[in-house]
C-alpha positions as CSV (number, residue, x, y, z in Angstrom):
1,X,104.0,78.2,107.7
2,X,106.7,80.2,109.1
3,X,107.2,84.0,108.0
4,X,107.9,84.6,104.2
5,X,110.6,87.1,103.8
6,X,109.7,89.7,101.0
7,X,112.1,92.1,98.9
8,X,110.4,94.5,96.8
9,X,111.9,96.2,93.8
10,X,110.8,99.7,92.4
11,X,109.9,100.2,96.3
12,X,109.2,103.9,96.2
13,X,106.5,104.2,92.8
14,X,103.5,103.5,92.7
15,X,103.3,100.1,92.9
16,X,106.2,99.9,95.3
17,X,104.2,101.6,97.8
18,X,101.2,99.8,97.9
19,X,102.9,96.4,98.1
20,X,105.0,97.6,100.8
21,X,102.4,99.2,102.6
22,X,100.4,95.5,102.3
23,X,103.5,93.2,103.2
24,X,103.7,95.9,106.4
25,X,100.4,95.1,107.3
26,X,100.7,91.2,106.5
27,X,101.5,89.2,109.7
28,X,102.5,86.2,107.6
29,X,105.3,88.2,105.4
30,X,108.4,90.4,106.7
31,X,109.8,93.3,104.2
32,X,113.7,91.8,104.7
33,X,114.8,94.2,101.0
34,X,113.5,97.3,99.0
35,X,115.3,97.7,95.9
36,X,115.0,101.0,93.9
37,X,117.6,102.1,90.8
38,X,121.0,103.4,91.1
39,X,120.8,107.2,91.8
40,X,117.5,107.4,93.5
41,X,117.3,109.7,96.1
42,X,115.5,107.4,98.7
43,X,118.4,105.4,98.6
44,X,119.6,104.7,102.1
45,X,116.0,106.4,103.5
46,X,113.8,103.8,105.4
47,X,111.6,102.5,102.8
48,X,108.3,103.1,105.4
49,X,109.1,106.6,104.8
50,X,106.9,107.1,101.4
51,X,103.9,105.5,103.1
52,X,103.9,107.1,106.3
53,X,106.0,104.9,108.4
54,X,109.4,103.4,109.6
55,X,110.2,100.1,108.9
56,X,113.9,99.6,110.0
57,X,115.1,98.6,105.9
58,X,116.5,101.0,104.2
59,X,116.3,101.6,100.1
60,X,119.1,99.9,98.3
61,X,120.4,99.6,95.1
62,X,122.7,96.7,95.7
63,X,120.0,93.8,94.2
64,X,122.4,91.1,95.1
65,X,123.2,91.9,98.7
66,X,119.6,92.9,99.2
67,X,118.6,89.5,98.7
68,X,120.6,87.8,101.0
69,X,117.6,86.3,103.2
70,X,115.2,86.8,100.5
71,X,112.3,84.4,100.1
72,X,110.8,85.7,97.0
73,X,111.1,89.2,95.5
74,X,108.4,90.5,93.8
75,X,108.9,93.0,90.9
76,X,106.4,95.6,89.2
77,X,109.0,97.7,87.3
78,X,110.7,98.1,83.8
79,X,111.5,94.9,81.2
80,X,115.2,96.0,81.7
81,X,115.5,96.0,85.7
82,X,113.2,93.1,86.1
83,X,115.6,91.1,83.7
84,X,118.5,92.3,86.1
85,X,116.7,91.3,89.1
86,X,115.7,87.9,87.7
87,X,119.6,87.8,87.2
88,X,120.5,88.4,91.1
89,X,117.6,85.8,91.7
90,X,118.8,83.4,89.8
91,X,122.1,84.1,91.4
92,X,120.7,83.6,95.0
93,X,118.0,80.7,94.5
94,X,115.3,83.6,95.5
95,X,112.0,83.0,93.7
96,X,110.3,85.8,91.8
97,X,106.8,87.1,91.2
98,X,106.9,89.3,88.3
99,X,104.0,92.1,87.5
100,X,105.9,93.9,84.9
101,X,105.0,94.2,81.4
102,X,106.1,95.4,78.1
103,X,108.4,92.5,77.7
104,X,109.0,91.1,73.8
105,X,109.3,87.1,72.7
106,X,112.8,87.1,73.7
107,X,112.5,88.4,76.9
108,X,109.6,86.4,77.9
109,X,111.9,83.3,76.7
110,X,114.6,84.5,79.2
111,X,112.0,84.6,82.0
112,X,111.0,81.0,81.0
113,X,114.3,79.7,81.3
114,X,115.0,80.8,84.3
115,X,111.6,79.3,85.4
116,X,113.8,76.1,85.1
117,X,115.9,77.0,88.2
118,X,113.8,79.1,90.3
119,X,110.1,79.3,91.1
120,X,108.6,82.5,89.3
121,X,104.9,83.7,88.6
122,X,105.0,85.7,85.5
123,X,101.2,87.5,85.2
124,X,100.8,90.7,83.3
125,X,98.0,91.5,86.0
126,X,97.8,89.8,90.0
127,X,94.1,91.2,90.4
128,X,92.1,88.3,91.3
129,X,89.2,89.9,90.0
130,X,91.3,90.0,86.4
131,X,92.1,86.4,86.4
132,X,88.9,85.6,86.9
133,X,87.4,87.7,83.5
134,X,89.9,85.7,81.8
135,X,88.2,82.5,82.7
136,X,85.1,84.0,81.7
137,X,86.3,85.0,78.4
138,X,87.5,81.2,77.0
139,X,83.8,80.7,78.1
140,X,82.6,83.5,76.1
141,X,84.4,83.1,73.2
142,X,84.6,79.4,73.1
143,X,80.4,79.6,73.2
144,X,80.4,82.6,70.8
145,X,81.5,82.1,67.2
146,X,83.5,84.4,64.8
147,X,80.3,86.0,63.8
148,X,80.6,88.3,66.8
149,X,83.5,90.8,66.7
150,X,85.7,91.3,69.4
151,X,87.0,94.5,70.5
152,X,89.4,95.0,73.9
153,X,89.4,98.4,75.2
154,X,92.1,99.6,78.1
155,X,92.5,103.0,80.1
156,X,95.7,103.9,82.2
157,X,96.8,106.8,83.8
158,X,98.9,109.0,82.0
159,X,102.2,107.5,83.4
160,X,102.1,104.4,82.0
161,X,104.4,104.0,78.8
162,X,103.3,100.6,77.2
163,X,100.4,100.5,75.3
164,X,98.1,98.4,75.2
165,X,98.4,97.4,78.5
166,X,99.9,93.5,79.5
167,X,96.8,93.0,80.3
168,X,94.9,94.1,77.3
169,X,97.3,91.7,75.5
170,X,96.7,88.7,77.8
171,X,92.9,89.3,77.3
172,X,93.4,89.0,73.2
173,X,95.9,85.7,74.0
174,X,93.2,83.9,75.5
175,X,90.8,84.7,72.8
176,X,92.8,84.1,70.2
177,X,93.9,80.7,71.7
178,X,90.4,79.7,72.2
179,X,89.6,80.2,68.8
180,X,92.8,78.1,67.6
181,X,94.8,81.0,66.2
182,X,97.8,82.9,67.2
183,X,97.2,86.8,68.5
184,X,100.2,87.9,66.0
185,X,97.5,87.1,62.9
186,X,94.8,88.2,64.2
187,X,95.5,91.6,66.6
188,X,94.8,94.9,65.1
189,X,96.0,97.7,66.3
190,X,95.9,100.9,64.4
191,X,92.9,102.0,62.6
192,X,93.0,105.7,61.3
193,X,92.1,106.8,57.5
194,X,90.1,104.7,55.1
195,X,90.5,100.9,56.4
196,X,88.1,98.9,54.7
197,X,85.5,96.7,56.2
198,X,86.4,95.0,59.5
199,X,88.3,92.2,58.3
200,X,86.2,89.0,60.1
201,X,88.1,87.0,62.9
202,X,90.5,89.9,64.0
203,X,90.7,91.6,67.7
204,X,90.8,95.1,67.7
205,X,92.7,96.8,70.5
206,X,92.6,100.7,72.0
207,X,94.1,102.2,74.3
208,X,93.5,105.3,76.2
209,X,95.8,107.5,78.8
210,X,94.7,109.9,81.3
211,X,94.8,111.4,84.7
212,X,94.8,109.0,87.3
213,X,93.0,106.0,86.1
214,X,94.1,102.7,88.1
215,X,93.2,100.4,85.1
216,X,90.1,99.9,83.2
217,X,89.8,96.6,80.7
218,X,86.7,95.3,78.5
219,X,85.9,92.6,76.1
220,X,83.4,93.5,73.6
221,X,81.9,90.6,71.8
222,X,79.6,92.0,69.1
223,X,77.3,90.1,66.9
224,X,74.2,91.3,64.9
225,X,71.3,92.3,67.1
226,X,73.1,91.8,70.3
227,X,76.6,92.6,72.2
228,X,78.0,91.2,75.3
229,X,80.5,93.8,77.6
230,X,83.1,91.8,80.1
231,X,84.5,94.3,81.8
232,X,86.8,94.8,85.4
233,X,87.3,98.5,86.8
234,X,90.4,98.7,89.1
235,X,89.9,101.4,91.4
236,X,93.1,101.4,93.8
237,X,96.4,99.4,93.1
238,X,96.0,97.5,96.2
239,X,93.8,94.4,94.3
240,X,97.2,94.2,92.6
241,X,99.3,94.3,95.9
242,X,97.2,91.4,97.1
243,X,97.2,89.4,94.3
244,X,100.9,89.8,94.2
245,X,100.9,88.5,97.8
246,X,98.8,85.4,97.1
247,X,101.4,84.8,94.5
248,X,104.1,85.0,96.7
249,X,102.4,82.4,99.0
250,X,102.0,80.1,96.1
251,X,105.4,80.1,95.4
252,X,106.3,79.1,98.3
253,X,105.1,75.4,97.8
254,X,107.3,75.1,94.5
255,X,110.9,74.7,93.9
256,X,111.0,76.1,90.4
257,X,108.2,76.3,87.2
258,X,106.5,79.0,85.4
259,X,103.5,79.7,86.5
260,X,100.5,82.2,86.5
261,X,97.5,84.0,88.5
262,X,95.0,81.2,87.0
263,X,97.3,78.5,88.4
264,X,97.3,80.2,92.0
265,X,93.6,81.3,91.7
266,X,93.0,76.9,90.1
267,X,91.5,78.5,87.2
268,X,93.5,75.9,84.7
């Protein structure tokens, strides 16, 4: 296969850095964009910089003309900006990987629309390791019946500003689809004061934000005498980076559809 040319949007945070830092390293891909928003002050700075390096592709904030060339972009940043970007994709035939979460139902439509024209993978989380605890909780749950109570518990770092975490969500979608039900009538997330009795069949969701943490998730299936943990521990963001690689490779082989981690990983 020849070389896959990568653009990276939010290229100087977090995430930017670590998947710029692994397309650098990857002799298969070449960083060809690195998009950041209007204002920032790496604009125009060689986007190697932030990790210790030069590059020769300098930060810009011109999405479309950064694309010219563009295989795929792939895009860890806000609802609003990724929406944008999906925009100049669209625009340019470049297919997208998409990390970001914290989008709502019509936002998510807008991405599957798109999906119509232009190859994208849409996954709230590109860990492998993720993808595969979601397989193993439809087994869980479809062995385990509504006698045991499910609980999903998530910790970020104290940065991030959507809560519970995509991934936390997508863990109580498969559940809740497993079990034939929607996650909008069964989800709870709030309990403070006098609530009653757990109500039976509900997932319970909490969140917790601090320090540094990469991104810790767990299913907790309790029944009477007995409870079963699923749990994945991130501890560095460059799982994600690779995942969001593998992605990028997948797409590759498609002209346009929707598509997720399980269908790259053949999880479906």
């Amino acid at each position: 296969m020849s070389v896959i040319n990568v653009a990276v949007a939010g290229s100087t945070g977090r995430m930017g850095r670590t998947l710029i830092e692994a397309v650098l390293a990857d002799p298969g891909l070449r960083l060809c964009a690195a998009l950041e928003q209007h204002g920032h002050p790496q604009i125009g700075k060689d986007a190697g910089e932030p990790v210790g390096t030069r590059c020769g592709v300098a930060v810009s904030d011109d999405v479309t003309g950064a694309l010219t060339g563009a295989d795929v972009l792939i895009d860890f940043t806000r609802p609003e900006g990724t929406l944008a970007h999906l925009a100049a994709c669209l625009r340019r035939g470049v297919k997208m990987v998409i990390g970001t979460t914290g989008f709502d139902d019509g936002q998510k439509k807008e991405i599957a629309a798109a999906s119509a024209d232009i190859a994208i993978l849409f996954a709230p989380n590109m860990s492998v390791g993720i993808n595969v605890m979601l397989k193993l909780l439809a087994v869980a749950t479809a062995a385990l019946d509504d006698a045991y109570d499910i609980e999903i518990v998530e910790a970020h770092h104290r940065h991030k500003v959507d809560a519970p975490s995509g991934t936390a969500l997508r863990m109580g979608e498969v559940v809740a689809q497993v079990r034939g039900r929607s996650l909008a009538e069964c989800a709870v997330y709030d309990r403070h004061g006098v609530t009653g009795e757990r109500r039976k069949g509900t997932i319970g969701f909490a969140a917790m934000r601090g320090g540094d943490l990469v991104g810790d998730h767990t299913a907790l299936f309790a029944g009477t005498g007995e409870r079963i943990e699923i749990t994945h521990r991130a501890t560095s963001r460059s799982n994600y980076a690779q995942g969001a690689l593998r992605a990028a490779r997948f797409l590759m082989t498609r002209q346009n559809g929707l598509y997720d981690m399980q269908d790259v990983l053949g999880l479906k």
